[in-house]
C-alpha positions in Angstrom: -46.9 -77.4 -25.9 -43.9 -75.9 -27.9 -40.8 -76.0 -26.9 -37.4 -74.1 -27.5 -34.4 -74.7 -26.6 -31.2 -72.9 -26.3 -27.5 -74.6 -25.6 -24.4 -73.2 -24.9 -21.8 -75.4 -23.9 -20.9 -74.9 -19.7 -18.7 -76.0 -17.4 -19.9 -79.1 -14.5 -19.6 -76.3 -12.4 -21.0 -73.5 -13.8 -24.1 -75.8 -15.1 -25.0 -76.7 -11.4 -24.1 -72.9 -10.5 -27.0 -72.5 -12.5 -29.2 -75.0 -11.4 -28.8 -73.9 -8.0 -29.5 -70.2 -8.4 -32.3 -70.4 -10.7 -34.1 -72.6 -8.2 -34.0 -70.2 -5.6 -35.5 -67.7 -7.8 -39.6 -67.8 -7.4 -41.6 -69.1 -9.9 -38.8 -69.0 -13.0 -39.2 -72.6 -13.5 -40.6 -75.7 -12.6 -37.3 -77.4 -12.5 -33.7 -76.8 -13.3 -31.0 -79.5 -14.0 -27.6 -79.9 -15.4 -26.5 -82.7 -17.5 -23.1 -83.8 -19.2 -23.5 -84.3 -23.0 -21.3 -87.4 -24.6 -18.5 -85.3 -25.8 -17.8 -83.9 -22.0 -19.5 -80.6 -22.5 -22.0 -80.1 -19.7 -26.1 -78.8 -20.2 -28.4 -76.7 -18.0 -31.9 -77.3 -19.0 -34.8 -75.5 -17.4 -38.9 -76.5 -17.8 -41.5 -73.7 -17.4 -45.0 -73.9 -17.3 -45.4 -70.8 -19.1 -43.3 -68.8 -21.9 -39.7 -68.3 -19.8 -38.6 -64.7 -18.2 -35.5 -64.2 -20.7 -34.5 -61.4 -19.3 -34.5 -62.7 -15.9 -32.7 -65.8 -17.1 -30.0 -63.8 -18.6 -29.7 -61.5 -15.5 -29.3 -64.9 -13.4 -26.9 -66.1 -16.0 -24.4 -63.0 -15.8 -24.6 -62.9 -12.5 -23.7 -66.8 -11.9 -21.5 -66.9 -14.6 -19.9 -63.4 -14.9 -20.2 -61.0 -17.9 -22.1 -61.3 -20.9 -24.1 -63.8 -22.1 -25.6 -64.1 -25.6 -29.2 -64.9 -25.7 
């Protein structure tokens, strides 16, 4: 299974904002969590069982987060 991954660095808040509205989203992914990184800067990390919906990602993203967001 190949894997990518894409990191920007997030807030604790904004990281669980995440988590929490791309888990109420249908079938988007399997899981969703956020995680804070050594140097204080905090992770959201999703797992799909198929290639990932960027598009709906980054529509979830703007919304949640506000603005653009690079993909």
């Amino acid at each position: 299974m190949s894997q990518k991954q894409k990191v920007s660095p997030l807030t604790r808040q904004q990281a669980f904002a995440l988590v929490d509205a791309v888990s109420a989203s249908d079938d988007l992914a399997l899981s969703a969590s956020a995680f804070e990184r050594k140097n204080g800067e905090w992770i959201f990390e999703a797992t799909c069982d198929k290639p990932p919906d960027i598009a709906e990602f980054a529509k979830i993203a703007r919304s949640v987060l506000g603005g653009e967001v690079e993909l």
